[in-house]
Backbone and ligand atoms as CSV (ligand in chain L), in Angstrom:
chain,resi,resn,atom,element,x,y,z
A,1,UNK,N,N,115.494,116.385,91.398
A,1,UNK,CA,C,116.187,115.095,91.441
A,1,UNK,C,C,115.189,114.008,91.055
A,2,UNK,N,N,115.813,113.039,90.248
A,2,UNK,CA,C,114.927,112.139,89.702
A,2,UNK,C,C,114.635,111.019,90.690
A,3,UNK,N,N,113.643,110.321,90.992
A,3,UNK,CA,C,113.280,109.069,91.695
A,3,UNK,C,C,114.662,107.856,92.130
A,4,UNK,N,N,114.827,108.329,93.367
A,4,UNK,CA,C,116.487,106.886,93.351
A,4,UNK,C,C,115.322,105.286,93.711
A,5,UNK,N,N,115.935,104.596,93.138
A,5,UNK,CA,C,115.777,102.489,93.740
A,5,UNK,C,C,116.744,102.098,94.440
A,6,UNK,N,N,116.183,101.963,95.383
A,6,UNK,CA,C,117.534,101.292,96.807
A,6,UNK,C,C,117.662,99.624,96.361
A,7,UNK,N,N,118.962,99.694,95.155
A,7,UNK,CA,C,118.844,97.994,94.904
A,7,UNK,C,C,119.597,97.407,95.978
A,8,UNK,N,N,119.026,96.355,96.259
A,8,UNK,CA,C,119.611,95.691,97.305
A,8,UNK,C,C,121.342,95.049,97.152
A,9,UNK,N,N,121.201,95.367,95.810
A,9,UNK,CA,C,123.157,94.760,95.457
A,9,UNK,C,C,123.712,96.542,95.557
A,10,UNK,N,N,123.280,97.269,94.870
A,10,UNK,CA,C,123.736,98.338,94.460
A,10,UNK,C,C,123.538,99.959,95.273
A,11,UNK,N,N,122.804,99.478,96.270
A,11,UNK,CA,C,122.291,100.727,97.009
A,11,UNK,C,C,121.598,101.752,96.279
A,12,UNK,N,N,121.287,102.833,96.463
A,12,UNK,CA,C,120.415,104.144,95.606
A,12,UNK,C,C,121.042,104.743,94.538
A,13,UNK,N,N,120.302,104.260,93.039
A,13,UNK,CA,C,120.597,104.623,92.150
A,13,UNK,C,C,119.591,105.324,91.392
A,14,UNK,N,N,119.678,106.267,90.434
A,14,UNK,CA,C,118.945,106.914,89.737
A,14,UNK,C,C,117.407,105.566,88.853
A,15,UNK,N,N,116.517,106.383,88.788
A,15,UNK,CA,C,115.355,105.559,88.374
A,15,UNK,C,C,115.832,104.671,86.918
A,16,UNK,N,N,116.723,105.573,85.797
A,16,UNK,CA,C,117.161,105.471,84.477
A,16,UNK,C,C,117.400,103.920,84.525
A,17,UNK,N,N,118.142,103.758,85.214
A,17,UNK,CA,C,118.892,102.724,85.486
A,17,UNK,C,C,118.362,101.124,85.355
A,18,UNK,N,N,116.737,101.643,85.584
A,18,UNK,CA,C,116.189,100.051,86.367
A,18,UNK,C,C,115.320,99.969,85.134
A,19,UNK,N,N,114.541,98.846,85.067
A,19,UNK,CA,C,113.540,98.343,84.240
A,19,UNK,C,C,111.956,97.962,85.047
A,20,UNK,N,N,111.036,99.016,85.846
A,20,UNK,CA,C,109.555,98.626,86.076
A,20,UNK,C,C,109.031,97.494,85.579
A,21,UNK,N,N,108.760,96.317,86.620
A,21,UNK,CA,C,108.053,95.129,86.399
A,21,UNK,C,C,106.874,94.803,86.474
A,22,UNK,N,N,106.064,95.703,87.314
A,22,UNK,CA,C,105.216,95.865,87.561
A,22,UNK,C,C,104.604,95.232,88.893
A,23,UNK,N,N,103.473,95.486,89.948
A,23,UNK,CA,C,103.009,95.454,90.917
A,23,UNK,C,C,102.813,93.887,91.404
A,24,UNK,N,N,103.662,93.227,92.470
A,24,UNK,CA,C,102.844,91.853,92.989
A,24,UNK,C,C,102.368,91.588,92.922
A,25,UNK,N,N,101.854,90.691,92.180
A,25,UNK,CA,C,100.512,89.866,92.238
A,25,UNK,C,C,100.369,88.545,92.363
A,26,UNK,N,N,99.132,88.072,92.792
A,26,UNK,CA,C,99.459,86.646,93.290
A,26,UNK,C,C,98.734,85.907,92.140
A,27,UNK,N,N,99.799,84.834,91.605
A,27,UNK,CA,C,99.639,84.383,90.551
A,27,UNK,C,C,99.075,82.831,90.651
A,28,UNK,N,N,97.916,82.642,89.579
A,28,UNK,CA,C,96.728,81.946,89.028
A,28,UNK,C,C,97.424,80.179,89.702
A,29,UNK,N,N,96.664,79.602,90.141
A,29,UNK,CA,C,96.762,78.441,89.902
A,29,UNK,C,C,96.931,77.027,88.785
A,30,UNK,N,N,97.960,76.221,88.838
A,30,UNK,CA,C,98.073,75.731,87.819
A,30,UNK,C,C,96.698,75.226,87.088
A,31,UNK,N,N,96.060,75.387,85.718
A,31,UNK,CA,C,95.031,75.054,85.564
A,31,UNK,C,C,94.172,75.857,85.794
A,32,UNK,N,N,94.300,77.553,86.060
A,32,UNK,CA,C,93.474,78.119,86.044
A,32,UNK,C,C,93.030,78.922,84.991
A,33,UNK,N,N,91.609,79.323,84.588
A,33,UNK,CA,C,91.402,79.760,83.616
A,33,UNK,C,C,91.814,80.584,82.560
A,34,UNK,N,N,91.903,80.638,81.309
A,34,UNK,CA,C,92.389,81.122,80.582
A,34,UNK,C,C,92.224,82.649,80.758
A,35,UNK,N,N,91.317,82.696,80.753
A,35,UNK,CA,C,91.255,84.407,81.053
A,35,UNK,C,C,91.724,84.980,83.170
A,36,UNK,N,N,91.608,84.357,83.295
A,36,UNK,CA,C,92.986,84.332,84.832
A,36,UNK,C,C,94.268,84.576,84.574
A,37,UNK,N,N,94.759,83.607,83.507
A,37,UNK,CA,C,96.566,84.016,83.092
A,37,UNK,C,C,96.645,85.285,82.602
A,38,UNK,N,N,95.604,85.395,81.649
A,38,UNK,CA,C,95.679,86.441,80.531
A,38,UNK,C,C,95.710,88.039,81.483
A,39,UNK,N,N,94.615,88.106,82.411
A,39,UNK,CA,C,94.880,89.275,83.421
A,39,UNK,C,C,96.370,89.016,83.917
A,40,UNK,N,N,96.912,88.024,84.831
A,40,UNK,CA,C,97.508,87.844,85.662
A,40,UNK,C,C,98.695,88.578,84.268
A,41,UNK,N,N,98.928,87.985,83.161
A,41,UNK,CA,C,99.922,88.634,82.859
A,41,UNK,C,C,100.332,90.115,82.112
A,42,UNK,N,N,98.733,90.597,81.525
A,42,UNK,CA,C,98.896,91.501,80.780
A,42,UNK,C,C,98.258,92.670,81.601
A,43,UNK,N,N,97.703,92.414,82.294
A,43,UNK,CA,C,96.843,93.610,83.251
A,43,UNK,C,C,97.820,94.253,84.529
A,44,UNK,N,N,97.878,95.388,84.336
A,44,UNK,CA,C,98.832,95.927,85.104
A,44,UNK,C,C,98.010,97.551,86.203
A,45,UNK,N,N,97.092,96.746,87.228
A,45,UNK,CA,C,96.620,97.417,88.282
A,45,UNK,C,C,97.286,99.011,88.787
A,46,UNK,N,N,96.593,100.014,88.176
A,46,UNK,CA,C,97.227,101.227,88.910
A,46,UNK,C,C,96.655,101.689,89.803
A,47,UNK,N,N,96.810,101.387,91.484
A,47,UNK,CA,C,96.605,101.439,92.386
A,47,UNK,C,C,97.021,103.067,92.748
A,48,UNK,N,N,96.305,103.163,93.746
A,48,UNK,CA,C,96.884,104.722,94.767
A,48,UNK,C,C,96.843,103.927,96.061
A,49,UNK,N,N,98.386,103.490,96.459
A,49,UNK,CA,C,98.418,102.791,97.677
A,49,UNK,C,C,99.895,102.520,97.887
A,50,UNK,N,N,99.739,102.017,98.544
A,50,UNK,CA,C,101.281,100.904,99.036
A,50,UNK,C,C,101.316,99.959,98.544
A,51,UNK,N,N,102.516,99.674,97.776
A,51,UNK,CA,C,102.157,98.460,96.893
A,51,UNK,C,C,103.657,97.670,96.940
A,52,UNK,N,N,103.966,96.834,96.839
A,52,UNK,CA,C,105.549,95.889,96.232
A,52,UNK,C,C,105.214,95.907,94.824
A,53,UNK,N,N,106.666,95.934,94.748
A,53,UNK,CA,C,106.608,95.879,92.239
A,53,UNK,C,C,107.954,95.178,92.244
A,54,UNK,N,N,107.508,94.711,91.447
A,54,UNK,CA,C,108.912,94.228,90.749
A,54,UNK,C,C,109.726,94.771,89.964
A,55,UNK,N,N,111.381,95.174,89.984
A,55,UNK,CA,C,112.103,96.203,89.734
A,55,UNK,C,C,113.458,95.535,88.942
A,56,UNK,N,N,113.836,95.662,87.716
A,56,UNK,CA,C,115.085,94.858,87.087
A,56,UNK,C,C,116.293,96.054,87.345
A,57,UNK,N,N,117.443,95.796,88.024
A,57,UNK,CA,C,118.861,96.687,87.553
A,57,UNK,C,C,119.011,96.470,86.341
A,58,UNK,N,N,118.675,96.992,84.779
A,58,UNK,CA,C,119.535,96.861,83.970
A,58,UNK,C,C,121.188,97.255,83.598
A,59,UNK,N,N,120.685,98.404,84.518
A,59,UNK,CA,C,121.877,99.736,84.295
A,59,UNK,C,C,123.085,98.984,84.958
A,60,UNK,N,N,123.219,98.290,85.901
A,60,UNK,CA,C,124.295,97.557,86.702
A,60,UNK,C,C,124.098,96.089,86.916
A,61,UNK,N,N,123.437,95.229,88.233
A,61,UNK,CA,C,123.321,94.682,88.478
A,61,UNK,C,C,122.751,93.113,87.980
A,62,UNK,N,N,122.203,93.735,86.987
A,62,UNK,CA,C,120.935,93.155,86.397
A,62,UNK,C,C,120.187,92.069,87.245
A,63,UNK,N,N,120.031,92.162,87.920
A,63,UNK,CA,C,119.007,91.323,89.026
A,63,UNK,C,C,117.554,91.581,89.101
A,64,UNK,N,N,116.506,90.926,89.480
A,64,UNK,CA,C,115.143,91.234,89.903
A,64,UNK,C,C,115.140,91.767,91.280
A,65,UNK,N,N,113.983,92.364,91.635
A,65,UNK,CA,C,114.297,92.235,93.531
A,65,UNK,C,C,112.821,93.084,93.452
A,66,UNK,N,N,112.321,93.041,94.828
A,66,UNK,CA,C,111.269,94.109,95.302
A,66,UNK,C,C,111.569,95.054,96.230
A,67,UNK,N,N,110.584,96.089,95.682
A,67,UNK,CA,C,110.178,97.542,95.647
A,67,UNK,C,C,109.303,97.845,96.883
A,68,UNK,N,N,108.667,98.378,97.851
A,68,UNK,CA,C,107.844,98.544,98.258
A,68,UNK,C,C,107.889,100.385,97.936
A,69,UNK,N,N,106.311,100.440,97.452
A,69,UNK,CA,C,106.690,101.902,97.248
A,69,UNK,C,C,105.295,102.748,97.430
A,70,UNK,N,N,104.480,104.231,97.779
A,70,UNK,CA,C,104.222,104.490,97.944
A,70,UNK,C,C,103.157,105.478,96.753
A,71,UNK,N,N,102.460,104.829,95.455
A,71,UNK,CA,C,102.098,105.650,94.119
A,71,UNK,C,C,101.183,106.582,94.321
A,72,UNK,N,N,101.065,106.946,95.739
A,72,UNK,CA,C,100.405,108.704,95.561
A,72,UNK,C,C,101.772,109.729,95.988
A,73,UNK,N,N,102.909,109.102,96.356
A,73,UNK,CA,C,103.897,110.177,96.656
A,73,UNK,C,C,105.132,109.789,96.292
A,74,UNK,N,N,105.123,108.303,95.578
A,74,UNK,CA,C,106.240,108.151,94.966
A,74,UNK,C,C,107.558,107.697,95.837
A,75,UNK,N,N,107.058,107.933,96.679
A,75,UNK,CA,C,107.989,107.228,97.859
A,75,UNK,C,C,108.044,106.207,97.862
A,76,UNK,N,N,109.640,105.871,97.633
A,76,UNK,CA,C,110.202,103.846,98.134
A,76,UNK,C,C,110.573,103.781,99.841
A,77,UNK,N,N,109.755,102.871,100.145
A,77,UNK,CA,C,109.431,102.579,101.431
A,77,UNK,C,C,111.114,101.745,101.411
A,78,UNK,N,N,110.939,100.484,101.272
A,78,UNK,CA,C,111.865,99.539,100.965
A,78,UNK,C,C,112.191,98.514,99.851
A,79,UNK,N,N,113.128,97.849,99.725
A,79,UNK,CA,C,113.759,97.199,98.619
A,79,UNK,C,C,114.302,95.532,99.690
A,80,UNK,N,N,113.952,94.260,98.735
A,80,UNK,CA,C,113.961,92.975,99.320
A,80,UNK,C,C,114.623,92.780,98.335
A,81,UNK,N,N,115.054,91.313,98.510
A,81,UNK,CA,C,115.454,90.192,97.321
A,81,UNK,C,C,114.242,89.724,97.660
A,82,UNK,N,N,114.477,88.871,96.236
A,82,UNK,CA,C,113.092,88.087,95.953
A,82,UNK,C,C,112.867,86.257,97.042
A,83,UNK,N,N,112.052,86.549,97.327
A,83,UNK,CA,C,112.076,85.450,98.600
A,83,UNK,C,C,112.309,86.040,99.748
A,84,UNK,N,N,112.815,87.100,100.119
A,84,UNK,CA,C,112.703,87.535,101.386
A,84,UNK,C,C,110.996,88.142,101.995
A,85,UNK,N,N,110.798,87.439,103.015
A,85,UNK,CA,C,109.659,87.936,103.300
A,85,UNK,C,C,109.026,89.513,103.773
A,86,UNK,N,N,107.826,89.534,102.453
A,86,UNK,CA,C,107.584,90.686,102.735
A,86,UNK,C,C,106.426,91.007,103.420
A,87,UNK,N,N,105.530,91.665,104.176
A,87,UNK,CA,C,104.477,91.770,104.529
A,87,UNK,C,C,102.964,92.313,103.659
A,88,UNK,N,N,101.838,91.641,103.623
A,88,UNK,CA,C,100.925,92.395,102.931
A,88,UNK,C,C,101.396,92.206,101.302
A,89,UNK,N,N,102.033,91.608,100.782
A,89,UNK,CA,C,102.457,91.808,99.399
A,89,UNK,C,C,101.090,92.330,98.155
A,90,UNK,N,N,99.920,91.514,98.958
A,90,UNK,CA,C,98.617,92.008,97.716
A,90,UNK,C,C,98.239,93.024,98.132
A,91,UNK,N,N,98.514,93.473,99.019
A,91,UNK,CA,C,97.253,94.196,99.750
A,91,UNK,C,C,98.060,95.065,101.069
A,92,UNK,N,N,98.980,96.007,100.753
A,92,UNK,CA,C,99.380,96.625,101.764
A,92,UNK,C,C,99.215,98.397,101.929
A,93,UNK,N,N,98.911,98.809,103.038
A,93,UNK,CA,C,98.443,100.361,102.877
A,93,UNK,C,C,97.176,100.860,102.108
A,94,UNK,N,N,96.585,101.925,102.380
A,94,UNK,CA,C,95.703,102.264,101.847
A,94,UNK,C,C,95.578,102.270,100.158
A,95,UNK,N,N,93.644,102.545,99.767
A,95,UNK,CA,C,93.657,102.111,99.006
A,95,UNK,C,C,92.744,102.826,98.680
A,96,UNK,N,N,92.483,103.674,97.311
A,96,UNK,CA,C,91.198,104.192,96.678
A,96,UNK,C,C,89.897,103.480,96.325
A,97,UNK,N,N,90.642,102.001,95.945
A,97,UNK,CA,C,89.698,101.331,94.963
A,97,UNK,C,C,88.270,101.062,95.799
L,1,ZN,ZN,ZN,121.834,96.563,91.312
């Protein structure tokens, strides 16, 4: 069975479905350096941890929302709307690095 996303409009749907946004991150201050944006937007951290990502329904919903998910076992912990508070968003669960 392929990976389900518990969307928060749509409940558990197959992975196909969604569009990977990639991992939370806390983003640069206005005026911050050019090479700050340039990570912040093109650098995409592959962690072995607990992490929140950002997740699109294309397949249905089409909404944004967060992920909390687990990338040494692939496990989705939980699923937010965006603005709902999450805990740890940079920095949650263990970590190799
Ligand atoms: Zn949905």
């Amino acid at each position: 069975m392929s990976l389900m996303i518990p969307c928060p409009h749509c409940e558990r749907r197959p992975v196909g479905e969604f569009h990977f946004g990639g991992p939370v991150q806390e983003r640069p201050q206005p005026g911050a350096a050019t090479d700050q944006w340039i990570a912040y937007t093109y650098d995409q951290p592959n962690r072995r941890a607990v992490q929140w990502e950002w997740w699109f329904h294309r397949g249905a919903c089409r909404q944004w929302f967060l992920v909390q998910r687990d990338t040494r076992t692939n496990q989705v912990l939980d699923s937010v709307l965006p603005g709902a508070a999450i805990v740890g968003a940079s920095e949650s669960g263990a970590s190799d690095e």
